[in-house]
N, C-alpha and C positions, 0 to 999 in steps of 0.2 A: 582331293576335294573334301570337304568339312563335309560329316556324310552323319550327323547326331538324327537327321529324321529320312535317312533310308527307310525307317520301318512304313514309313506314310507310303512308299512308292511302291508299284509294282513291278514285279520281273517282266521285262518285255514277253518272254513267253511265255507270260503266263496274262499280260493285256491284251483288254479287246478289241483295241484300236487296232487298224490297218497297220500302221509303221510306227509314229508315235505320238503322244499325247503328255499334256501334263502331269497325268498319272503316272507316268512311268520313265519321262524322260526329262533332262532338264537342259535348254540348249544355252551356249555361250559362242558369245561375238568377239571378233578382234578387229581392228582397223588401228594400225600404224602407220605414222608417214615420217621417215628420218628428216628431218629440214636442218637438225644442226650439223657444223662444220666436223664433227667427226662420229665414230661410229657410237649409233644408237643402242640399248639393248632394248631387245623386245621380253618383258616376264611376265610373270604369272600374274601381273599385278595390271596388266593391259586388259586380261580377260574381262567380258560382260556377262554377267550371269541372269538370266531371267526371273532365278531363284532368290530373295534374298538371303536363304540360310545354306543352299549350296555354292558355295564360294571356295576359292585355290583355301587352303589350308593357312597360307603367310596373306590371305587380307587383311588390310588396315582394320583395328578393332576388333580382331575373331580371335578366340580362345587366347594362346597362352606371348602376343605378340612374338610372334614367330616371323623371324626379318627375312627370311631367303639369305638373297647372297648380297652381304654388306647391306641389307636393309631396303635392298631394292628388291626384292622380289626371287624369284626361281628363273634365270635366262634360258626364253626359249628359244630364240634366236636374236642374230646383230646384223643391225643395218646399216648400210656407207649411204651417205649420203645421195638423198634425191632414189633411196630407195623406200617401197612402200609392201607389205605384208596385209593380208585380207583373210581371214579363220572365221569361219562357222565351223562350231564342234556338239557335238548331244552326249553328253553320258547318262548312261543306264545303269541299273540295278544291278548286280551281280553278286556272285561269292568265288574266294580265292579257291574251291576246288576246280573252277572252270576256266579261272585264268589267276595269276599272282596278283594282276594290278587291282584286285577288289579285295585283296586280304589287307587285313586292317589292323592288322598285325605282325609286328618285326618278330620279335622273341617272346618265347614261354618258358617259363622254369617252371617246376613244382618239388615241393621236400617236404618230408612229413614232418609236423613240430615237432617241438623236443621241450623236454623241460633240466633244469642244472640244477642236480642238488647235490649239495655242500655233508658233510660228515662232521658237526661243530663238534664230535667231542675228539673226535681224531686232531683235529683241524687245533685244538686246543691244546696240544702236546706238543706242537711248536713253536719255537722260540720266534720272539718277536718279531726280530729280522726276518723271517722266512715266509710270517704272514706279511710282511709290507713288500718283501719279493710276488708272492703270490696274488698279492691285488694288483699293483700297477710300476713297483719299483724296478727302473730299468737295470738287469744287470749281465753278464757273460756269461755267470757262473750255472751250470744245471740246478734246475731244470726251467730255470726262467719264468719270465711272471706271463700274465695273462695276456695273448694279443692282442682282445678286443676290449677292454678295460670294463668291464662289465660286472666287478666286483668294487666292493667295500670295505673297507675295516672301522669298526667301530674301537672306537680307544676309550671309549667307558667300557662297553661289555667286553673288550676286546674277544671281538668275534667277526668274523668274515658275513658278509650279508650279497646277496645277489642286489643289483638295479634293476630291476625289472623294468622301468621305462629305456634304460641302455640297451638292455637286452631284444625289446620289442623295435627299437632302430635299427640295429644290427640287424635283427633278422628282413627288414623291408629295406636296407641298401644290399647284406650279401647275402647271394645266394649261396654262399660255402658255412655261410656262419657257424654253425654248427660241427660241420667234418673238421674246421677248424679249433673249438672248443673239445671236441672229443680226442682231437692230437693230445691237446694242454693233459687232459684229465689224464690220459694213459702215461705222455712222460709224467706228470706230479705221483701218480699211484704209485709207476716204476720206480722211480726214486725213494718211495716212502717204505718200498718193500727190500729195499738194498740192506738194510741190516736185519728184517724181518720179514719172511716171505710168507706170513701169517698176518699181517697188518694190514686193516681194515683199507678201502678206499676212501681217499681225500676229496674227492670228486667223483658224481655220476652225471652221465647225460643217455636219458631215459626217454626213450619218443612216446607221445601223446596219441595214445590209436585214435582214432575217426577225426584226426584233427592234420592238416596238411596248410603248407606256406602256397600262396599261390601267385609268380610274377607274372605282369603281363606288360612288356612292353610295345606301344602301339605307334603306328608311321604316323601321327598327328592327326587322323581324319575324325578318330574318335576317343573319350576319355573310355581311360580303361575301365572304369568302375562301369560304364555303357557296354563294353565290350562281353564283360562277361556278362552282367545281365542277360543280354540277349543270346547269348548262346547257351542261355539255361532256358532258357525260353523255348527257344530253338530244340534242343536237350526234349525239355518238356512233350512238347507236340509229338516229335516223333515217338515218344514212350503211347503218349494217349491215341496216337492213328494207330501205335500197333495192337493196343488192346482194343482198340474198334474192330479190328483187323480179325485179330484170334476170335473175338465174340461172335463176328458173324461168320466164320466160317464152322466153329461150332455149332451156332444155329445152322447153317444150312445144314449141315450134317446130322443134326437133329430129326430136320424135317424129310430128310431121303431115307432117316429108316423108321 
């Protein structure tokens, strides 16, 4: 369920309703009846929601037109003919440490940034060929060019330049980007030290302290830019209940001696 204004609702245990209420609950209706000649599917796209903004994920019109299956929906069940299915269902608030089906989250990755720097005066004691190997020319021979094409050569200065817009894609499609770029720099190094084991590096890849890549891929209920917000939020709170916490047990402990 598309769940962008969970924060409006509350945790049934934690509502004052009897069983449940608006505030915390949101009920959906089903009523199918198969009348055609073969079988029916019943999906997510049958459900009534009370709510207009909690709806299946694959509604017509909601976020990223996400079709189910073949664009009909998510099959919750198939009816033969002259049969009929009847669903009243409520969901409630929850978080995935109490059950999976409230995490709103598939996968997390995290890697610390990095930054790639180049050695232009090293870099310029190679002959020409070597720099158009080492930016993007494909070839067999060691130590091979760059996997993720993430370089440049300038043929006025002739000099190697980073993309740094390439670079910033790279890093938000792989999450290896980097372990991958740190291969390249050690084979180009190795090879730049085969006839001198005293020659400078061609390549560094140097991580960025207090600076980290952060993926989050989420099961459609919510955008992930929402996701993490709120779990800094979340984050948040409990730092400040615990220093409520410590202050007043310091004061009582004040006031008993």
């Amino acid at each position: 369920l598309r769940s962008e204004t969970a924060a409006l609702f509350n945790y049934s245990r934690d509502c004052t309703c009897a069983d449940m209420c608006p505030q915390c609950s949101v009920k959906f209706t089903l009523d199918v009846r198969s009348q055609e000649d073969y079988r029916r599917n019943v999906t997510s796209r049958d459900l009534v929601s009370e709510h207009p903004e909690v709806v299946p994920v694959d509604a017509e019109g909601v976020g990223d037109d996400y079709s189910g299956a073949a664009g009909g929906g998510i099959v919750i069940a198939k009816l033969a003919t002259g049969q009929e299915l009847k669903i009243e269902a409520v969901a409630r608030k929850g978080i995935g440490k109490e059950h999976a089906k409230w995490n709103p989250v598939a996968t997390v990755a995290m890697q610390q940034d990095a930054a790639i720097e180049l050695n232009d005066e090293a870099l310029a004691g190679l002959a020409v060929e070597k720099l158009y190997e080492f930016v993007n020319t494909p070839t067999d021979e060691p130590p091979g060019n760059c996997p993720s094409k993430v370089f440049t050569y300038n043929e006025l200065a002739r000099t190697i330049e980073v993309d740094t817009q390439v670079v910033d894609e790279e890093k938000a499609r792989d999450t290896n980007f980097f372990d991958k770029m740190a291969y390249f720099a050690e084979v180009w190094n190795d090879w730049h030290r085969e006839k001198d084991q005293t020659a400078p590096d061609l390549v560094r890849i140097r991580d960025k302290p207090n600076r980290f890549i952060f993926c989050v891929e989420t099961t459609g209920v919510m955008p992930p830019q929402l996701i993490v917000k709120l779990a800094i939020d979340v984050l948040r709170e409990k730092v400040n209940q615990l220093q409520r916490e410590v202050a007043k047990g310091v004061e009582d402990e004040a006031m008993r001696t």
